[in-house]
C-alpha beads as a LAMMPS data file, in Angstrom:
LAMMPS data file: protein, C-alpha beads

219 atoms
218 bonds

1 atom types
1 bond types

-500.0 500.0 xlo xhi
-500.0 500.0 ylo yhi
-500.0 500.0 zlo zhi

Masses

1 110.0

Atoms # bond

1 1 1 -179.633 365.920 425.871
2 1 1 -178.192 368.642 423.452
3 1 1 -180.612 369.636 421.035
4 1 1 -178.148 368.353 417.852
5 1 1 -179.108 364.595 419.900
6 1 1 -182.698 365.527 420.214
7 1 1 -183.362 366.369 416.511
8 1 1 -181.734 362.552 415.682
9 1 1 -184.025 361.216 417.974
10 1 1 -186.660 362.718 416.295
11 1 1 -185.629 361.834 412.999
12 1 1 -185.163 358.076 414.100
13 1 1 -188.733 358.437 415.198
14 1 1 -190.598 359.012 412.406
15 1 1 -187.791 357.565 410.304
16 1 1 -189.239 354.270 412.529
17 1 1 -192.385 354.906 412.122
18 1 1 -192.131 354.533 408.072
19 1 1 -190.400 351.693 408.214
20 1 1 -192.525 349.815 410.781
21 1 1 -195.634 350.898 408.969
22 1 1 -199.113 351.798 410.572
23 1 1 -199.716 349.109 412.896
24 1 1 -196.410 351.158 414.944
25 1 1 -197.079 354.226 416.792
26 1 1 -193.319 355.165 417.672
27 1 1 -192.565 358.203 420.620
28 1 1 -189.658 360.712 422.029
29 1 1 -189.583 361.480 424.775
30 1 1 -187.308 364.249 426.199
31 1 1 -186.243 363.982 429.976
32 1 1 -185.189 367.498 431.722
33 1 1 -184.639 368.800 434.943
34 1 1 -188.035 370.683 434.193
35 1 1 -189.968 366.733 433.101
36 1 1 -190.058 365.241 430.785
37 1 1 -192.355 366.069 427.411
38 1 1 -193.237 364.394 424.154
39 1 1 -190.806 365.797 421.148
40 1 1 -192.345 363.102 418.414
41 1 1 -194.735 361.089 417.195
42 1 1 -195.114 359.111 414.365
43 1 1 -198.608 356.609 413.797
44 1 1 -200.258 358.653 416.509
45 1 1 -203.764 357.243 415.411
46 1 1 -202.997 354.284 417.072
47 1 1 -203.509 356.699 420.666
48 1 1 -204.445 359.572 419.473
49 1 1 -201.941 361.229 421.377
50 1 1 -200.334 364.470 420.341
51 1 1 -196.655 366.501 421.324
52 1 1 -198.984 368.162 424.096
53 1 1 -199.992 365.025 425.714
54 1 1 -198.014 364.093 428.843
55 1 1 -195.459 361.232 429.804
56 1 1 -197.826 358.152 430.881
57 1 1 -198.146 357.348 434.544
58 1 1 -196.087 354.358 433.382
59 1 1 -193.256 355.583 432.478
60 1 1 -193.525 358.689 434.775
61 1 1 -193.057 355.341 437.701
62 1 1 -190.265 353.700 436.193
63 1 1 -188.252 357.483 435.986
64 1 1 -189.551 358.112 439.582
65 1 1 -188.174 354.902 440.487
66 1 1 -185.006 354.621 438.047
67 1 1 -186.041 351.290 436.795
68 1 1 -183.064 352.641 433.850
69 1 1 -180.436 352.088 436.163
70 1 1 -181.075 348.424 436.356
71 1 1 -182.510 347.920 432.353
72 1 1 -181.318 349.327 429.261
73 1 1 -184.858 348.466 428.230
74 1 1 -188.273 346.903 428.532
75 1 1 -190.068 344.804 425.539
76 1 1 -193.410 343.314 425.335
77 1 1 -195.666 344.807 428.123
78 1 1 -199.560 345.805 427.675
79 1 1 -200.622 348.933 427.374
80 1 1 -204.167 350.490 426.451
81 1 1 -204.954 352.922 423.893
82 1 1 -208.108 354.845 423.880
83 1 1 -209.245 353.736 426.588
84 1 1 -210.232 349.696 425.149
85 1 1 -207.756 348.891 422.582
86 1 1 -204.825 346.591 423.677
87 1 1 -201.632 347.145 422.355
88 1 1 -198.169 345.567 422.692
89 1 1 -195.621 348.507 424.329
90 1 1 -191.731 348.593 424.527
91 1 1 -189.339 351.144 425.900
92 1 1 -185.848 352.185 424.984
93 1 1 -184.148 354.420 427.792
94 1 1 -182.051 357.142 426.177
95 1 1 -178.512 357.876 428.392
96 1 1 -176.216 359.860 428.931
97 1 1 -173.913 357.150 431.194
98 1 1 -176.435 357.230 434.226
99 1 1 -178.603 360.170 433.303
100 1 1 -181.946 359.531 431.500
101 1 1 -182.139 362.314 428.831
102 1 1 -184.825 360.396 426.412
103 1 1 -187.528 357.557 426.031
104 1 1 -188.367 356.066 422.997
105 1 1 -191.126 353.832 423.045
106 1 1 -192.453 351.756 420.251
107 1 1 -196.490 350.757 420.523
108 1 1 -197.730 348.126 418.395
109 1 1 -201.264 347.854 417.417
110 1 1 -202.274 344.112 417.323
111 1 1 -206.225 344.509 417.150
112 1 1 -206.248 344.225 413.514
113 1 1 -204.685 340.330 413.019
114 1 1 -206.549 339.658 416.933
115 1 1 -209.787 340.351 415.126
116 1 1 -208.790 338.480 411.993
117 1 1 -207.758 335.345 413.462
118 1 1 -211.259 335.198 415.814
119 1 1 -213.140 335.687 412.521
120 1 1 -211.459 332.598 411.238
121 1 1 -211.718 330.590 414.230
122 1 1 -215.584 331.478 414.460
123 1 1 -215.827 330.258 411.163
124 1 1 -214.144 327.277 411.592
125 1 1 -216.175 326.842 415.166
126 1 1 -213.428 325.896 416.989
127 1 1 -214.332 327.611 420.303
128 1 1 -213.539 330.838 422.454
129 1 1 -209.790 331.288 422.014
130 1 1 -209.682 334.466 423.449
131 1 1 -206.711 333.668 426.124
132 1 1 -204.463 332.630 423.219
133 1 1 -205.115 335.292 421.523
134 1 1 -203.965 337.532 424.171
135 1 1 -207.565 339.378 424.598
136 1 1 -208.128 340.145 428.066
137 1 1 -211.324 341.371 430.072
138 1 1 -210.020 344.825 431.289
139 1 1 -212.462 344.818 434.255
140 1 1 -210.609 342.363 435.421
141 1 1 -206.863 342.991 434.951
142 1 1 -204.811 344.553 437.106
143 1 1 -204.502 347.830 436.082
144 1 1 -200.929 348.465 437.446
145 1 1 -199.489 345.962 434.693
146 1 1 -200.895 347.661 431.856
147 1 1 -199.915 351.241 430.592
148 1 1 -202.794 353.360 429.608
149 1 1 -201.593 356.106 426.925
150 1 1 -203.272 359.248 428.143
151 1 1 -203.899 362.270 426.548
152 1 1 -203.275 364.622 429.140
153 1 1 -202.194 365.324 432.901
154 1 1 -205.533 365.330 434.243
155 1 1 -206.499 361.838 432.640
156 1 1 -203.789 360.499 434.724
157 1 1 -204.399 362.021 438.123
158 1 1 -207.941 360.412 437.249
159 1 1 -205.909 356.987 437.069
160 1 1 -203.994 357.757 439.891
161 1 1 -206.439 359.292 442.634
162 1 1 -209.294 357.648 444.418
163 1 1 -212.555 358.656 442.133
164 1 1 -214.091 360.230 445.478
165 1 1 -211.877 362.688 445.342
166 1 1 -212.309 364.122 442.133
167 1 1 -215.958 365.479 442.652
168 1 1 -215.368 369.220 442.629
169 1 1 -217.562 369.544 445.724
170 1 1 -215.679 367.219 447.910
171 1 1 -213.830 369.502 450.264
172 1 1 -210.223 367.941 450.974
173 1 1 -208.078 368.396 454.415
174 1 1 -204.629 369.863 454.291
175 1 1 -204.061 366.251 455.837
176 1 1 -205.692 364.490 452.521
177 1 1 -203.725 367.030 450.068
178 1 1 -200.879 366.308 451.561
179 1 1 -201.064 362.939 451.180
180 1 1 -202.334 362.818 447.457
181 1 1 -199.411 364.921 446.645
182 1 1 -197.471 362.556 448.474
183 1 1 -198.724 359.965 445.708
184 1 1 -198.634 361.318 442.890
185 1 1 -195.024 362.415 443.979
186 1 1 -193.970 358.232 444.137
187 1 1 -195.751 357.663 440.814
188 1 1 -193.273 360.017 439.436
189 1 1 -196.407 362.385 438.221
190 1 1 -194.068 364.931 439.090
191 1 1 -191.623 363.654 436.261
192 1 1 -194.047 365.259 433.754
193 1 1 -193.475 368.893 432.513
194 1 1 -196.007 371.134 433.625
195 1 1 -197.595 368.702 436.114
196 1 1 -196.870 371.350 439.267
197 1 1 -199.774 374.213 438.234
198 1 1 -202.288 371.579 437.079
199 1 1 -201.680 369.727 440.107
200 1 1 -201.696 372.522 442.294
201 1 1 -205.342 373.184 440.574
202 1 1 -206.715 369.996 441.366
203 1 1 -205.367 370.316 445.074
204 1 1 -206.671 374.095 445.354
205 1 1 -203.268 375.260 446.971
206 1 1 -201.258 377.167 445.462
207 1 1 -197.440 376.149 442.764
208 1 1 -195.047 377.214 446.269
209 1 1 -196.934 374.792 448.164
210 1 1 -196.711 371.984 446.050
211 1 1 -193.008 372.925 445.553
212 1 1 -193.276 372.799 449.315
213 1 1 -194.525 369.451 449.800
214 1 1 -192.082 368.163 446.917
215 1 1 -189.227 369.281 449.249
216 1 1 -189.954 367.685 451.932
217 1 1 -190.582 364.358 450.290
218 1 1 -187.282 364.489 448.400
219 1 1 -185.653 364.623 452.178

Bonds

1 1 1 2
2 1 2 3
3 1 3 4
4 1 4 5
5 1 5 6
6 1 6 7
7 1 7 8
8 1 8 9
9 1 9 10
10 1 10 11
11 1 11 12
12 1 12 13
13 1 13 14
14 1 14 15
15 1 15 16
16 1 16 17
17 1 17 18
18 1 18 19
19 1 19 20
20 1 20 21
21 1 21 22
22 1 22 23
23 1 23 24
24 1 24 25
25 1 25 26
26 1 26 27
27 1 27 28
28 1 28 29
29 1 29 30
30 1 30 31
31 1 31 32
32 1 32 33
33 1 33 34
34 1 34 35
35 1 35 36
36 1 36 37
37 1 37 38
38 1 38 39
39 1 39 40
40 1 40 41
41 1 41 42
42 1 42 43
43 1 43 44
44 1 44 45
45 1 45 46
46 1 46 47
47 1 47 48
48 1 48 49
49 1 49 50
50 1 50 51
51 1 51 52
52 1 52 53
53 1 53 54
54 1 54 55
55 1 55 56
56 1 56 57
57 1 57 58
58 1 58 59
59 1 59 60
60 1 60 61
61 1 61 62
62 1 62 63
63 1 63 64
64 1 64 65
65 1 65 66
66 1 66 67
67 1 67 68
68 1 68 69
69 1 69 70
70 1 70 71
71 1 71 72
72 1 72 73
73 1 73 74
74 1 74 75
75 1 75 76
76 1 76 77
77 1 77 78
78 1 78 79
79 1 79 80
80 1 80 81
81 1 81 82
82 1 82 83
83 1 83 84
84 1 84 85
85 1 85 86
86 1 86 87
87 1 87 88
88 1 88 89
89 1 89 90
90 1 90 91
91 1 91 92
92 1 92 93
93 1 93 94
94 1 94 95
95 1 95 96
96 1 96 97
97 1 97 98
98 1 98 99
99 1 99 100
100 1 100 101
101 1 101 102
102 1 102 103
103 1 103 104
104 1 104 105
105 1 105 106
106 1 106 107
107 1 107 108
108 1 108 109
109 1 109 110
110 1 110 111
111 1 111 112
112 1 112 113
113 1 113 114
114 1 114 115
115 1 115 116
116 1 116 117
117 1 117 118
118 1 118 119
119 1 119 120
120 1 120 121
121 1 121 122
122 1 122 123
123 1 123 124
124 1 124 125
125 1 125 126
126 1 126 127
127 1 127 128
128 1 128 129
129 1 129 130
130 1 130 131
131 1 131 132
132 1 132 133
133 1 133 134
134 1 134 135
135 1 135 136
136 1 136 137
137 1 137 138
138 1 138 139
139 1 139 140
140 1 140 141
141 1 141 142
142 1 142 143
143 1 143 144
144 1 144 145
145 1 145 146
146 1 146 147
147 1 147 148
148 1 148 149
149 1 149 150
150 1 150 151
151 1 151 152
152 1 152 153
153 1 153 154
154 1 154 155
155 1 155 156
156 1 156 157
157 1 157 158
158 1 158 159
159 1 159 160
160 1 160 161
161 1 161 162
162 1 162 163
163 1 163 164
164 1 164 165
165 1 165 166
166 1 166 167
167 1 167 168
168 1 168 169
169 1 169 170
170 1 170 171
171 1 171 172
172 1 172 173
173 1 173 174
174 1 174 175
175 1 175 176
176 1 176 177
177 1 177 178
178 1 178 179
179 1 179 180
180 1 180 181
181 1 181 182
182 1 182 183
183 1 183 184
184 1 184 185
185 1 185 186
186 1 186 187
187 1 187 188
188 1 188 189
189 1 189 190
190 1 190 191
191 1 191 192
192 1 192 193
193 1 193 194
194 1 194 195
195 1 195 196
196 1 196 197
197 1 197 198
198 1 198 199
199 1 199 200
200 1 200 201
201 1 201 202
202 1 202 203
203 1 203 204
204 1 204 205
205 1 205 206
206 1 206 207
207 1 207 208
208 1 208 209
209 1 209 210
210 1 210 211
211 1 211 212
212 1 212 213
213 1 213 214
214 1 214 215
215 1 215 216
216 1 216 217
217 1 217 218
218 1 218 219
């Protein structure tokens, strides 16, 4: 993506984000050989997200596995915000023929009229309506169907590596931090721009021996 492309992108953005109103929290995306990193946001209260928060481990998956290739885009899908607020996520892929260059993804905020329509049903007594309604108990969803909007790199290698291993006293094999690599690597965590030192932190190896391991899973 040139950067005359990129600043239109971000224009349409925010130029979205007005139009949709504050119930919308629109975001660019740029995708480059170096990750991919957030250019704009518009209604970022929704998340609370910022331009220095990463590429979810959602959409880091669907570059890893070039779910653009087959879809132009994807509409509708769940996603969390904050951490307990349910929101309604869709995904344009930006390209240049088959190159991904972009994402734009548009996340809409539905808690507001959720919350007003169970007021009115309580009111009216008509009964727990809850799966109409589209509310869900997170504890029991499956997590890999919903996108969680993170706010940085390490909130996602908390989604994406067993909890065990993230006690700073656990002492991991070469074996084990090979194979965590090896994970994050098919989760397209790797996808993100400046996922290599902060990964290489959390591993205690050093950035050439990540770049090491990401060699030999490429072959």
């Amino acid at each position: 993506m040139d950067e005359m492309q990129k600043q239109q992108f971000i224009k349409l953005t925010h130029f979205l984000g007005e139009v949709l109103g504050e119930q919308y929290e629109v975001v660019f995306h740029v995708v480059t050989k170096e990750g991919a990193y957030l250019a704009a946001i518009a209604n970022n209260h929704i998340s609370g997200r910022n331009l220095n928060s990463p590429l979810t481990a959602f959409a880091s998956e669907l570059v890893q596995n070039k779910k653009y290739l087959e879809k132009d885009f994807l509409c509708d899908y769940k996603a969390l915000a904050k951490k307990s607020k349910l929101i309604r996520g869709s995904t344009f892929f930006i390209k240049n023929h088959d190159k991904l260059v972009g994402i734009l993804c548009i996340n809409h905020d539905t808690s507001m009229m959720r919350d007003l329509i169970c007021k009115m049903i309580d009111l009216e007594k008509i009964g727990d309506m809850n799966e109409i309604l589209g509310n869900i108990n997170l504890s029991q969803s499956d997590s890999h169907d919903i996108e969680t909007l993170s706010h940085s790199i390490e909130d996602i290698l908390m989604q994406s590596v067993d909890s065990s291993y993230l006690n700073s006293d656990y002492q991991l094999s070469i074996g084990q931090k090979e194979e965590i690599a090896e994970k994050l690597y098919h989760k397209g965590i790797f996808n993100i721009k400046g996922s290599v030192p902060i990964v290489a932190k959390f591993l205690k190896i050093s950035e050439p021996s990540v770049y090491r391991y990401l060699k030999k899973f490429k072959k």
